[in-house]
VEXSE-880655 format. One record per residue: y, x, z of N, C-alpha, C, CB in turn; residue in one letter. Coordinates in steps of 0.1 Angstrom, whole numbers, padded with zeros to 4 digits, always signed. Glycine has a CB too. Layout:
REM VEXSE-880655
YXZYXZYXZYXZa...
//
This chain:
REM VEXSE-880655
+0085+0122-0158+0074+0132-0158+0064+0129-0169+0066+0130-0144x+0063+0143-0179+0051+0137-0187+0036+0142-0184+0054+0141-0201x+0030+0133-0189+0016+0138-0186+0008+0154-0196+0007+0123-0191x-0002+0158-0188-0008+0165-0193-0019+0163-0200-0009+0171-0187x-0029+0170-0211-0038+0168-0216-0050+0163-0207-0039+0177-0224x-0053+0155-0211-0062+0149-0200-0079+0158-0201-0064+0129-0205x-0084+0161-0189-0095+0167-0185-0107+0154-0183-0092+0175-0173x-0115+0150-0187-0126+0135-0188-0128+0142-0174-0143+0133-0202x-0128+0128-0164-0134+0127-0154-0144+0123-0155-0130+0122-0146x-0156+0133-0151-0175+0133-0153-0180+0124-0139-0184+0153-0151x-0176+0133-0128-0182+0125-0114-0171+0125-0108-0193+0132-0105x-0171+0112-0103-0158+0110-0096-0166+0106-0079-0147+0095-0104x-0158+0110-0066-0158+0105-0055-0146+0098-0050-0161+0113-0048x-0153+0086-0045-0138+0077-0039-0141+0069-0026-0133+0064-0050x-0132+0082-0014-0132+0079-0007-0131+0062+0000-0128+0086-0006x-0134+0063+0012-0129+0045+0016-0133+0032+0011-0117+0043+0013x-0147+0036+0002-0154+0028-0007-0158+0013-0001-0167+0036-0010x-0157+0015+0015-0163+0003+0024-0150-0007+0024-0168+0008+0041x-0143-0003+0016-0129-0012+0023-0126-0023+0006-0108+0003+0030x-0115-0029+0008-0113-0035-0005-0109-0029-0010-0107-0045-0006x-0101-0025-0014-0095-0015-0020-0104-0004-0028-0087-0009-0011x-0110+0005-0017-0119+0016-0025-0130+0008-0033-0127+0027-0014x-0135-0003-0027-0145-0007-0035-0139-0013-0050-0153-0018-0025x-0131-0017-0056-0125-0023-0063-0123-0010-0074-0114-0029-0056x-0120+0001-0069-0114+0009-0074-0130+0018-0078-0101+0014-0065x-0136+0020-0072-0148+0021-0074-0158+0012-0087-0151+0020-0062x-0155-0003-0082-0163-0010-0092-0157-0010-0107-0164-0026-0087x-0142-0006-0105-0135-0005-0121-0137+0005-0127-0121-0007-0123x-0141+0017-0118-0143+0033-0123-0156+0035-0130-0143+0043-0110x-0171+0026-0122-0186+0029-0130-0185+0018-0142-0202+0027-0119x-0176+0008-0145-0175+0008-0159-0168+0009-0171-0177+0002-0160x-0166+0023-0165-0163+0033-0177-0173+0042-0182-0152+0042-0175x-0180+0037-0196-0185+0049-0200-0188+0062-0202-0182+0049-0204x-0173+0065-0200-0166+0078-0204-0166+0084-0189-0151+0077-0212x-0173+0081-0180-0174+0085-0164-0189+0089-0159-0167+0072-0154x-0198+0097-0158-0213+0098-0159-0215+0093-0144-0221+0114-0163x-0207+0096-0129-0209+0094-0123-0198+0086-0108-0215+0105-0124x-0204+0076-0105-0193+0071-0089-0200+0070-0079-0185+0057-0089x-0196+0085-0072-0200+0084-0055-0190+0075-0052-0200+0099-0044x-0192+0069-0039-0186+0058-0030-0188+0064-0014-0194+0043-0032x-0180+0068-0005-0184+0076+0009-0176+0068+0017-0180+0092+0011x-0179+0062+0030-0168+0058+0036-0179+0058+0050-0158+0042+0029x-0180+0056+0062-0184+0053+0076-0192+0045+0077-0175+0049+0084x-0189+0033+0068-0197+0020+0073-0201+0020+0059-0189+0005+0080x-0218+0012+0056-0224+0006+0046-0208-0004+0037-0238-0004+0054x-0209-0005+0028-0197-0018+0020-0203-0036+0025-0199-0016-0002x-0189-0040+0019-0193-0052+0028-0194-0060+0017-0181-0057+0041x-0202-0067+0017-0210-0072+0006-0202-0086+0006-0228-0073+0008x-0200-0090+0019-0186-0103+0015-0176-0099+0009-0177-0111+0028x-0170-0088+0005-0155-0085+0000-0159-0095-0016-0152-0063-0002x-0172-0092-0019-0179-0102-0032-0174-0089-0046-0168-0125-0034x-0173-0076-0041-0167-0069-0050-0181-0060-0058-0156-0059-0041x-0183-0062-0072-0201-0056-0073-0195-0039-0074-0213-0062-0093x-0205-0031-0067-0203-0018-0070-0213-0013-0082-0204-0009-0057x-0221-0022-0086-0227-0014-0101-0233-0004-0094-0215-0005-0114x-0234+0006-0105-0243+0020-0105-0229+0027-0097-0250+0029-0126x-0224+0023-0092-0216+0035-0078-0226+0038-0074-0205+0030-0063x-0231+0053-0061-0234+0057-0056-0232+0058-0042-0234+0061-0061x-0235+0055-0029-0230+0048-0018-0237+0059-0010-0235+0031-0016x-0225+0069-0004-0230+0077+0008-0223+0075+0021-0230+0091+0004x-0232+0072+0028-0228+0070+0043-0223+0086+0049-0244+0064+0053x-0208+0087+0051-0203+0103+0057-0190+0104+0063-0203+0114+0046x-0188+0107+0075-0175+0108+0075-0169+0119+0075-0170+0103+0083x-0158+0117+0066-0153+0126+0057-0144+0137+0066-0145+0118+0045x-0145+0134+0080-0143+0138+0092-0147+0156+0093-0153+0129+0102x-0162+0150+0088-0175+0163+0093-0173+0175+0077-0199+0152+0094x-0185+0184+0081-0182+0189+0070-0191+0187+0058-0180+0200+0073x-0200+0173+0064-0206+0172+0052-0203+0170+0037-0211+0167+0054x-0191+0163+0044-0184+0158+0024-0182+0171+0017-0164+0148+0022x-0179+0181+0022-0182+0197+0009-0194+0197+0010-0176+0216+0013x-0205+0192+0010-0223+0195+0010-0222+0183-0006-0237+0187+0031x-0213+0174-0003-0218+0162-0012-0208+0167-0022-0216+0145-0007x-0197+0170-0026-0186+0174-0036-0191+0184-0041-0173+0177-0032x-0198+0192-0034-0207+0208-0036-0221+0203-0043-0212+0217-0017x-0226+0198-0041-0239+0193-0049-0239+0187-0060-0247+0185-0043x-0234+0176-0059-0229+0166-0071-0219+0169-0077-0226+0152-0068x-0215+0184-0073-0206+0192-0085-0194+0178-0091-0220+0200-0100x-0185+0172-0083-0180+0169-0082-0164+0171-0088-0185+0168-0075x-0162+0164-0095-0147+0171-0104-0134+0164-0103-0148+0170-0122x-0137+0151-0096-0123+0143-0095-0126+0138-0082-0119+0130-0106x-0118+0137-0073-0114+0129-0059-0103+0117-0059-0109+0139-0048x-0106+0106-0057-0098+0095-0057-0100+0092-0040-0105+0083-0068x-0091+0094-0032-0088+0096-0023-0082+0084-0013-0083+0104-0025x-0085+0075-0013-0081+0058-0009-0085+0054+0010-0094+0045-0021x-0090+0061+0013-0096+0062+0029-0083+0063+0042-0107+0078+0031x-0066+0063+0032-0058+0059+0044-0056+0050+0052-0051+0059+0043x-0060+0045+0065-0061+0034+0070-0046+0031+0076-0072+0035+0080x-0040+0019+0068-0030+0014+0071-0030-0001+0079-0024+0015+0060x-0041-0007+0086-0040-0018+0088-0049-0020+0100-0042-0025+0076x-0057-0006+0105-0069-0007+0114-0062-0013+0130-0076+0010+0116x-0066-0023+0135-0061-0021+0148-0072-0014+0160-0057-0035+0152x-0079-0001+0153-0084+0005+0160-0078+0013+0172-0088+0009+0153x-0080+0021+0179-0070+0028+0188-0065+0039+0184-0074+0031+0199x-0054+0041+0183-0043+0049+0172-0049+0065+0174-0022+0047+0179x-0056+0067+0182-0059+0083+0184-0070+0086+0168-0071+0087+0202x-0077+0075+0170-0090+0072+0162-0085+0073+0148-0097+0057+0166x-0078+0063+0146-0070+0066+0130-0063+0078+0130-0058+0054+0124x-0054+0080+0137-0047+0092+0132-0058+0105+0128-0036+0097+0142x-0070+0105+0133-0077+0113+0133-0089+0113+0117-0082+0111+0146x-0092+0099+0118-0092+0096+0103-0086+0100+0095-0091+0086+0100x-0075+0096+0093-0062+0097+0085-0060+0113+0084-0047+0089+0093x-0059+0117+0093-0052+0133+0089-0061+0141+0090-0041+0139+0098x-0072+0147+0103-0082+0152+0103-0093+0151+0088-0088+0147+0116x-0094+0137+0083-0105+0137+0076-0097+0140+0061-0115+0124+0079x-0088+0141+0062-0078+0146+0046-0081+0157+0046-0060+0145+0044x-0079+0168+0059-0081+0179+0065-0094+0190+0056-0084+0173+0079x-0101+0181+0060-0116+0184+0056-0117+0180+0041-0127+0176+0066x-0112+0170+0038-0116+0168+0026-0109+0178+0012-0112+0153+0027x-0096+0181+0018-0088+0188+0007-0093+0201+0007-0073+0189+0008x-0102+0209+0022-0106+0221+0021-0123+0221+0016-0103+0228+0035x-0127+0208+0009-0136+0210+0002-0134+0210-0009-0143+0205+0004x-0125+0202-0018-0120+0205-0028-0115+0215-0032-0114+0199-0028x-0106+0220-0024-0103+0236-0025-0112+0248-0028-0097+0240-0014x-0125+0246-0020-0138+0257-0023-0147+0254-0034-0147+0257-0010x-0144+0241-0039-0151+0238-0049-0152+0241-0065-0150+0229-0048x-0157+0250-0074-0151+0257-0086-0152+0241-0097-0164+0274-0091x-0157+0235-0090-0160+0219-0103-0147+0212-0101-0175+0205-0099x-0141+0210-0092-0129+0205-0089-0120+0203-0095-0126+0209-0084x-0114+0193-0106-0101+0196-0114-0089+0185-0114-0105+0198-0129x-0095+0175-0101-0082+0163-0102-0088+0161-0088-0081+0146-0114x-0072+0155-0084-0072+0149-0070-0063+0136-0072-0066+0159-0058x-0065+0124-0068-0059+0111-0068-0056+0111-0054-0067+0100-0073x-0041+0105-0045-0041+0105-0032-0036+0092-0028-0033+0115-0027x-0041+0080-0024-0033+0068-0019-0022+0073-0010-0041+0058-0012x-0012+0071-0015-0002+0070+0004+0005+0062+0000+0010+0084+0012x+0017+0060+0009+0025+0047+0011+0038+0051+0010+0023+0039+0025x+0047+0042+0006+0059+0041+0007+0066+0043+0017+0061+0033+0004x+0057+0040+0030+0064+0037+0044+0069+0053+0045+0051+0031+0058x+0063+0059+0039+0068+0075+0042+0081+0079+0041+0062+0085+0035x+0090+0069+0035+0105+0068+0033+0112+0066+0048+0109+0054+0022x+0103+0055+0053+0106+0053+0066+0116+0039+0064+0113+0068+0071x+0124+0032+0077+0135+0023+0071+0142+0028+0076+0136+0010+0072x+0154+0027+0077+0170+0025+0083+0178+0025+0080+0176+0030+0088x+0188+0019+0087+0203+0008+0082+0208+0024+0069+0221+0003+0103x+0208+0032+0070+0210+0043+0065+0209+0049+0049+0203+0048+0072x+0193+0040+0050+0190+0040+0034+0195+0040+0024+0186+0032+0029x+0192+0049+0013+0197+0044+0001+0192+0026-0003+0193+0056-0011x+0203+0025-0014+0199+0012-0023+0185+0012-0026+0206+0011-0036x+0181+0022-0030+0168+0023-0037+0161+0039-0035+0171+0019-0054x+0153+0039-0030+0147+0053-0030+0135+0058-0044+0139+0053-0015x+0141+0070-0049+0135+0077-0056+0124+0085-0056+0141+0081-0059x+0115+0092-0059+0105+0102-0054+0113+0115-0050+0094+0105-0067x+0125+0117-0058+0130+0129-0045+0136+0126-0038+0136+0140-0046x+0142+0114-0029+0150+0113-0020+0141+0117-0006+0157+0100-0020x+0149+0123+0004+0140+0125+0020+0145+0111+0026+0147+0142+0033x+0136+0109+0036+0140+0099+0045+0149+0101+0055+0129+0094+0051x+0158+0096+0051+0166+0091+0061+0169+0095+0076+0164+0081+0060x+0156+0094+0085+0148+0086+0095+0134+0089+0091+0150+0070+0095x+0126+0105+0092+0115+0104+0087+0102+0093+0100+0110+0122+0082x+0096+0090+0096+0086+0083+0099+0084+0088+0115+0075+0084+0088x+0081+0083+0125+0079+0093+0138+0062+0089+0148+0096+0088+0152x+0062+0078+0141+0048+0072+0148+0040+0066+0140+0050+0063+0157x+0024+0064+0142+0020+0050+0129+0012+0061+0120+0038+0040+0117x+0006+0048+0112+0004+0055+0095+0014+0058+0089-0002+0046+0084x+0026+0056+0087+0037+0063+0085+0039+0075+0083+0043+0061+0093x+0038+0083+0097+0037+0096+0102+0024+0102+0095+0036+0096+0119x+0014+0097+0099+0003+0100+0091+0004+0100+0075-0006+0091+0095x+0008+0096+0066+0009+0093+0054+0017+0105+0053+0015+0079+0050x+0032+0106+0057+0035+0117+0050+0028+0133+0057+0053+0118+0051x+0023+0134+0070+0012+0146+0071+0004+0147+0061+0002+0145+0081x-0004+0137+0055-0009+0144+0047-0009+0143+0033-0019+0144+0049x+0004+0140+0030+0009+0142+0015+0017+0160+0016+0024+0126+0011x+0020+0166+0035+0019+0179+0032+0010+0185+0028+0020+0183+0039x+0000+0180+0034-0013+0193+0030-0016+0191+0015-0031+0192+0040x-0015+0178+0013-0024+0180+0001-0014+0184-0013-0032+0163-0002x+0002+0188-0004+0010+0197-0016+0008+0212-0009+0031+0193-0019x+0001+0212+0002-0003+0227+0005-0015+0235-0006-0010+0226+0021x-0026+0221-0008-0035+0225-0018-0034+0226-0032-0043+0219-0016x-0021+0218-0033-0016+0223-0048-0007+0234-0052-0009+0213-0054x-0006+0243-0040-0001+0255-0040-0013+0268-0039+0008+0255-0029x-0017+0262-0036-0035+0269-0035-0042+0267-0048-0046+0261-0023x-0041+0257-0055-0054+0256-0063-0043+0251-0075-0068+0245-0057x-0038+0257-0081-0022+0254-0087-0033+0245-0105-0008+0278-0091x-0046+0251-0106-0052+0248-0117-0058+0229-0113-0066+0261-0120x-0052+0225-0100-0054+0210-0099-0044+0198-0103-0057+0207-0086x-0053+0186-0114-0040+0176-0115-0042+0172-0102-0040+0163-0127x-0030+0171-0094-0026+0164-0079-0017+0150-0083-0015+0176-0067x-0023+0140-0082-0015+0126-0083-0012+0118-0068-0023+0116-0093x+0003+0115-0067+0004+0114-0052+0007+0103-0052+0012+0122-0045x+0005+0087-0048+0008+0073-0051+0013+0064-0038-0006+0067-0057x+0028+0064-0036+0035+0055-0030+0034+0047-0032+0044+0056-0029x+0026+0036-0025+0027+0023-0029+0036+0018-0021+0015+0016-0030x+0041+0002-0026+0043-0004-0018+0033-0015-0008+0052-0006-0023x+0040-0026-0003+0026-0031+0005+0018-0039-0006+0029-0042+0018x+0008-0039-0005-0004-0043-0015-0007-0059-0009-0020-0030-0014x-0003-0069-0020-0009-0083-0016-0014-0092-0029+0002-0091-0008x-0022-0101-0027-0029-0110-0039-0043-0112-0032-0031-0101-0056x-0053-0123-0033-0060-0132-0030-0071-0124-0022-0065-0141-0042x-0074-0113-0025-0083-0101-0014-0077-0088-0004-0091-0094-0024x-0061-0091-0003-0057-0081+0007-0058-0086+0024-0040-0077+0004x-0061-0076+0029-0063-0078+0042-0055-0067+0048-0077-0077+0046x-0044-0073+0054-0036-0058+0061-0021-0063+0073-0027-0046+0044x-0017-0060+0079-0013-0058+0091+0000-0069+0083-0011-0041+0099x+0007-0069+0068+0012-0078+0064+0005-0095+0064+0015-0072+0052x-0003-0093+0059-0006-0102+0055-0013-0114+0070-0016-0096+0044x-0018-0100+0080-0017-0111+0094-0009-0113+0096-0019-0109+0106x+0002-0107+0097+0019-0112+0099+0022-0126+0097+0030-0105+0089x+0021-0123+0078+0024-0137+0076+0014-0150+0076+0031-0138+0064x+0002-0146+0080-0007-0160+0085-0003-0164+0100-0024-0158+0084x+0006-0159+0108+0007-0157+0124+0011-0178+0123+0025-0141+0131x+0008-0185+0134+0013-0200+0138+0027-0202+0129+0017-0201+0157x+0034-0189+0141+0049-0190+0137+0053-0178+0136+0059-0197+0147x+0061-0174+0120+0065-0163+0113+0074-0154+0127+0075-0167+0097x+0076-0146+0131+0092-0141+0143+0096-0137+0131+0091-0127+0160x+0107-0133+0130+0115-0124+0126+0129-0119+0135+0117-0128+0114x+0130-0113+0128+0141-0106+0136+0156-0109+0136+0142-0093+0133x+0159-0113+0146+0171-0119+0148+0186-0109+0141+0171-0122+0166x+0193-0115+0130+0204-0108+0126+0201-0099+0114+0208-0101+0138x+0188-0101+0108+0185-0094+0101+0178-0100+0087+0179-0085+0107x+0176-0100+0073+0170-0101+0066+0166-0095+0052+0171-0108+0068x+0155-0084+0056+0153-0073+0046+0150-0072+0034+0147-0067+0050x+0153-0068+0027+0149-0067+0010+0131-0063+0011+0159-0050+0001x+0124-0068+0002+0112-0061+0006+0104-0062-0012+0102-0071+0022x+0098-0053-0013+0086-0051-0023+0072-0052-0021+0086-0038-0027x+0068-0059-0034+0052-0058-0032+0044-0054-0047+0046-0075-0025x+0031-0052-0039+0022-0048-0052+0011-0055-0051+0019-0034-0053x+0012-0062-0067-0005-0068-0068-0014-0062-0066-0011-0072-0079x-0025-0062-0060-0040-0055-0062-0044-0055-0077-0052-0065-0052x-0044-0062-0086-0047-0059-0097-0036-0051-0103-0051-0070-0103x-0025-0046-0099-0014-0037-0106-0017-0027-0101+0000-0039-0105x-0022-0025-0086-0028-0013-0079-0040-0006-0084-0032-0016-0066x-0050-0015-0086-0064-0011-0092-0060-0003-0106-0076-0026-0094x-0054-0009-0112-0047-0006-0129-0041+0011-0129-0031-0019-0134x-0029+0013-0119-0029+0027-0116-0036+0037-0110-0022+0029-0112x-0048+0031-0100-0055+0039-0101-0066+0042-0108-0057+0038-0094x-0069+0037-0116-0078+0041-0128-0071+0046-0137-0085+0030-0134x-0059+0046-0138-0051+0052-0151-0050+0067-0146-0033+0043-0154x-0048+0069-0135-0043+0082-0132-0059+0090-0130-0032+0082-0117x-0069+0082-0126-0079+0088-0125-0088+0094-0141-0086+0079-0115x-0082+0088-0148-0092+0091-0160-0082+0095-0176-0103+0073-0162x-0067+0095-0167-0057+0105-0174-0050+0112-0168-0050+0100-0180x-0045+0124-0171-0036+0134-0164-0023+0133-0159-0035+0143-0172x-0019+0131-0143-0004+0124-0144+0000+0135-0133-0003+0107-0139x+0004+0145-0132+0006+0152-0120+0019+0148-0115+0004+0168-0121x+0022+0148-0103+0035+0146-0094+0033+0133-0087+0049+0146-0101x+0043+0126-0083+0039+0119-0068+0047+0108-0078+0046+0125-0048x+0044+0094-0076+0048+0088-0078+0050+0070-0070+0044+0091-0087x+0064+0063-0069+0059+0051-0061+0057+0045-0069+0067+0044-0052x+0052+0035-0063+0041+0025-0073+0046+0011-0064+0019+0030-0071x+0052-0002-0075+0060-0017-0067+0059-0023-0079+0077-0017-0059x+0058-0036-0074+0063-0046-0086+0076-0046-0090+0061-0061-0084x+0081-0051-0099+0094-0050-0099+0107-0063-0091+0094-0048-0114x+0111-0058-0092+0123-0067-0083+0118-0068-0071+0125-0084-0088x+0126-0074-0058+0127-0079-0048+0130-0092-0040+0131-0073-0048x+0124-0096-0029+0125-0106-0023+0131-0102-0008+0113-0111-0024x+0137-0111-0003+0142-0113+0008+0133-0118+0016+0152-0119+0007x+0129-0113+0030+0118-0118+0039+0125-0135+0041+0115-0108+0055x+0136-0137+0042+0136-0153+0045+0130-0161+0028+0155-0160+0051x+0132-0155+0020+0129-0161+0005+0113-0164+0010+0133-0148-0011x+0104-0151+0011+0094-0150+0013+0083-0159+0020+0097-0141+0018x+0092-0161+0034+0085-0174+0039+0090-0186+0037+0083-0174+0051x+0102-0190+0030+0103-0201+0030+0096-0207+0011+0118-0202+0035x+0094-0195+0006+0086-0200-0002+0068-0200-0005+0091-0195-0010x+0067-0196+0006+0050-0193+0015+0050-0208+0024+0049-0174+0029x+0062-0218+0029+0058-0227+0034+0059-0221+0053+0044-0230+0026x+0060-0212+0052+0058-0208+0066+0069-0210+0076+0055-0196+0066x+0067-0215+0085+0075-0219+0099+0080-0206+0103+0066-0225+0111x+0091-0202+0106+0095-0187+0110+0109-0188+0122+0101-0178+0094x+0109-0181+0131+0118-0182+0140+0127-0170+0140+0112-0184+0152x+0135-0168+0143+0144-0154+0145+0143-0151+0159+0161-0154+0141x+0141-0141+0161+0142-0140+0180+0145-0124+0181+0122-0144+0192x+0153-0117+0192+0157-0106+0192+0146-0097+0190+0164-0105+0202x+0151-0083+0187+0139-0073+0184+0133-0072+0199+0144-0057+0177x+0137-0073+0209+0135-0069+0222+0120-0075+0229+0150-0075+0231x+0120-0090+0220+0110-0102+0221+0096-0099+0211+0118-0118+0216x+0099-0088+0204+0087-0094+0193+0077-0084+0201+0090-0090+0173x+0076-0075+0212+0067-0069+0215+0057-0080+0222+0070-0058+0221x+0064-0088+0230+0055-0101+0238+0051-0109+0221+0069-0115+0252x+0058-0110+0214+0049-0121+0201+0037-0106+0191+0068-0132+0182x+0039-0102+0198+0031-0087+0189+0017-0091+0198+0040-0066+0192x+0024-0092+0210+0005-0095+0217+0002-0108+0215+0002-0094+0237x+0008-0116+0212+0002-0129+0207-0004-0127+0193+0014-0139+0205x+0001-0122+0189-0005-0126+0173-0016-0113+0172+0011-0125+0156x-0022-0108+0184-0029-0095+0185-0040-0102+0191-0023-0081+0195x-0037-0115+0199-0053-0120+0200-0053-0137+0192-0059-0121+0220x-0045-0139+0188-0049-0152+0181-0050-0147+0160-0033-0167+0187x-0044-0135+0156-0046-0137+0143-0051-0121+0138-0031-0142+0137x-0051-0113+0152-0060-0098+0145-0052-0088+0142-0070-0100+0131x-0035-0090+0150-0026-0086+0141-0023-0073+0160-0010-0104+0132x-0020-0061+0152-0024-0051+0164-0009-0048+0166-0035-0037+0161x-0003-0057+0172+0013-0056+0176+0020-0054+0168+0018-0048+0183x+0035-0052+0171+0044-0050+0159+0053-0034+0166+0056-0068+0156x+0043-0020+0153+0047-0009+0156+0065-0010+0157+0039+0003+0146x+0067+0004+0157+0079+0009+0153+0080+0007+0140+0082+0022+0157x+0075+0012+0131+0075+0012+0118+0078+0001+0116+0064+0017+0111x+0069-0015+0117+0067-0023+0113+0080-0035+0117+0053-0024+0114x+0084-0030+0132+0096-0034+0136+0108-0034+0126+0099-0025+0146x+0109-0021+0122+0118-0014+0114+0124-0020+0102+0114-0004+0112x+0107-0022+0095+0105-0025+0084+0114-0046+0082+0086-0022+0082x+0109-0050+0090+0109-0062+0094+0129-0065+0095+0099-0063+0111x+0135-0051+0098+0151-0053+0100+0155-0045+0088+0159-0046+0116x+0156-0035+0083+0156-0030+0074+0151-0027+0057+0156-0026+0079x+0141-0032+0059+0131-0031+0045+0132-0020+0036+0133-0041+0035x+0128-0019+0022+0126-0004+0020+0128-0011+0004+0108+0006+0027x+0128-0005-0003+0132-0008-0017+0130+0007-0025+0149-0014-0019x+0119+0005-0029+0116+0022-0042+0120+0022-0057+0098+0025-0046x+0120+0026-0066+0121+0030-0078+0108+0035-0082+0131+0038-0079x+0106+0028-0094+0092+0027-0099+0095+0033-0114+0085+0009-0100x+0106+0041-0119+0108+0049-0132+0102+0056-0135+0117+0055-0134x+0099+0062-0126+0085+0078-0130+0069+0075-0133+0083+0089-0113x+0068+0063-0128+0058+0059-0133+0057+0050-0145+0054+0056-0124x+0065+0043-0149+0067+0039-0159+0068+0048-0169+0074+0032-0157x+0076+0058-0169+0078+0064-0180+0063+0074-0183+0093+0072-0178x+0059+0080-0169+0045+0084-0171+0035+0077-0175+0042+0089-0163x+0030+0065-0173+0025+0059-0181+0020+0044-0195+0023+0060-0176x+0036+0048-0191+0047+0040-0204+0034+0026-0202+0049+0052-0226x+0040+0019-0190+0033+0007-0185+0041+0002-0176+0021+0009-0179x+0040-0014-0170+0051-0019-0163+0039-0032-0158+0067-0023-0173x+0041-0032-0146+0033-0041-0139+0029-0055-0144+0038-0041-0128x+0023-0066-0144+0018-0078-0145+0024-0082-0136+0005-0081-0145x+0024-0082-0124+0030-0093-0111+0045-0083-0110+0016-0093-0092x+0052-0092-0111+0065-0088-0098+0063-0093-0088+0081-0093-0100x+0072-0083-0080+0067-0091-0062+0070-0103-0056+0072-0083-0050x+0080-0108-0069+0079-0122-0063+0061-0134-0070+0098-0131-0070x+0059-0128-0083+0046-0133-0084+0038-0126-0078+0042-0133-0096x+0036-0114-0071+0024-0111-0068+0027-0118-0050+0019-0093-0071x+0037-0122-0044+0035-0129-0033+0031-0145-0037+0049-0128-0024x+0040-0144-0047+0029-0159-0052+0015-0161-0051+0030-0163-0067x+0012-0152-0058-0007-0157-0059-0010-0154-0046-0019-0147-0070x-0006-0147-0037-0012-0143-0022-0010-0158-0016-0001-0130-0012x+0001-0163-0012+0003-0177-0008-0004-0191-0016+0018-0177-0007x-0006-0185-0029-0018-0193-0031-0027-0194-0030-0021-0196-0037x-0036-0185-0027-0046-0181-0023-0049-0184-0006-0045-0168-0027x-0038-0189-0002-0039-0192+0011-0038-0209+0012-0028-0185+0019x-0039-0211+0003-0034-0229+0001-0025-0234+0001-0037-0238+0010x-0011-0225+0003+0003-0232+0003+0011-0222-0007+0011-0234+0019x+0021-0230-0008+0029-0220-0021+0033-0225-0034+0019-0209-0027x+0046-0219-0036+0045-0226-0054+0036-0223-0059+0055-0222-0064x+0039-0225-0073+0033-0220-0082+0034-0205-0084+0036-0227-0092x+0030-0196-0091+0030-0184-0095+0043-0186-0114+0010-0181-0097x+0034-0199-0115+0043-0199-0131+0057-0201-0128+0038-0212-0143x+0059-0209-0116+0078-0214-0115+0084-0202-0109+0084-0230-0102x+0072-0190-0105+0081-0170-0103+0083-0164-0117+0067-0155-0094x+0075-0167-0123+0074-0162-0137+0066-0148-0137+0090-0160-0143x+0058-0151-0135+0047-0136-0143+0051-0128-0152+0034-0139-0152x+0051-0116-0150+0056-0113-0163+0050-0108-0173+0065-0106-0163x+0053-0108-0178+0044-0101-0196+0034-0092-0190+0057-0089-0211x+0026-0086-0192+0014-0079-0195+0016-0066-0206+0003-0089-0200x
//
């Protein structure tokens, strides 16, 4: 995919500002110059432990639920949306996220849509939207369908609203729409339903199985999203370090104690590690993921921004497990070039 001539992003909004992620992505966006303005919107005030500075961001308390976020995209004549507010890790009560998740995409893309300032949209979603099963290709591409599309979860949610928001690029055909599969995001500030996993006493895994799996640095994540936000990249792209690891590689080079026990058992260790580590069971998805694993192709983005990540996922699980106190090194993974 090649890029188009790039349109300067003047005022940018970025959803999900309260979380690590949006805030990150936010703090790398107001120091750019070449950007006059960063609203930051998310439910809750930001959390000033994440230790992330937001600068001259702009911090509006709204959920993007209501219809005030067209009052704020509408005023502040707003021209780019960076869209990061998918909640993949909440162990809130699943009605509540999905409602986040899809309802407030809902609202958000039909403010964009009414808006004549409007000329980019950035969309976090996930890989998981491939879905897993024994079924899989080797490697999934941006046009392959799933297999097994997603049936429950942020999953399900992820690809809903990677519909609408190719509904609104049928509607507003004059918008760059950038659509970003990641894979799971880890390094010394992720917090997510992975990363409780693998702090759990004792790793479960799944008896008879051991899946291929991908990851992505937070600093390789933050890097594409600022690239796509402040250059023209239209079409959907996944976004992974390169190469792969094997979940037993994984923890036995994390140091971690891990058991195999049938899939039948991990719902009883799902409520364990739901009140001793914050970890909100183990979905279907994540079941799945855990026997099958998922493996993307990262070509389209490379060639679109003729760039190749800093961490492979075996370094970027490195620095995560260092960051935890145990672990090789990062240098005996080999970093790769920059």
């Amino acid at each position: 995919m090649s890029s188009m001539p790039a349109a300067a992003a003047r005022v940018v909004l970025v959803t999900g500002v309260s979380r690590f992620l949006g805030a990150r992505v936010a703090s790398t966006l107001q120091a750019d110059p070449g950007i006059e303005r960063v609203i930051g919107v998310d439910t809750v005030p930001p959390d000033l432990s994440l230790g992330v500075p937001l600068g001259r961001t702009e911090f509006v308390r709204v959920d993007i639920r209501t219809p005030s976020i067209a009052n704020i995209i509408t005023s502040a004549r707003v021209d780019t949306v960076v869209h990061l507010s998918l909640d993949t890790s909440s162990s809130a009560p699943r009605a509540k996220v999905k409602e986040l998740n899809v309802i407030g995409t809902m609202q958000l893309l039909a403010a964009c849509q009414r808006s004549p300032d409007m000329r980019k949209l950035v969309v976090r979603s996930s890989a998981a939207v491939y879905g897993s099963s024994p079924m899989d290709p080797a490697v999934f591409t941006e046009r392959d369908e799933p297999v097994e599309a997603p049936k429950h979860g942020y999953a399900k949610d992820a690809a809903e609203v990677e519909g609408y928001v190719r509904g609104l690029s049928r509607r507003r055909s004059d918008l760059t729409v950038s659509v970003l599969r990641f894979a799971n995001f880890l390094g010394p500030g992720v917090e997510s339903l992975l990363t409780r996993y693998l702090r759990l006493p004792v790793v479960p895994t799944v008896l008879g199985f051991d899946p291929r799996l991908q990851f992505l640095h937070e600093d390789d994540g933050i890097e594409v999203l600022r690239r796509m936000t402040v250059e023209d990249h239209p079409g959907c792209f996944n976004v992974a370090g390169d190469g792969v690891l094997l979940l037993s590689q994984a923890l036995r080079r994390a140091g971690r104690p891990y058991v195999p026990v049938p899939s039948q058992s991990l719902s009883v260790l799902g409520d364990m590690g739901r009140r001793f580590a914050g970890l909100s069971g183990f979905s279907p998805e994540l079941l799945r993921w855990l026997m099958y694993g998922r493996v993307i192709d990262t070509t389209a983005l490379g060639d679109a921004l003729s760039w190749s990540p800093k961490y492979s996922s075996e370094a970027a699980f490195a620095d995560f497990t260092e960051a935890q106190g145990h672990g090789p090194l990062t240098a005996l993974l080999g970093r790769t070039p920059g």
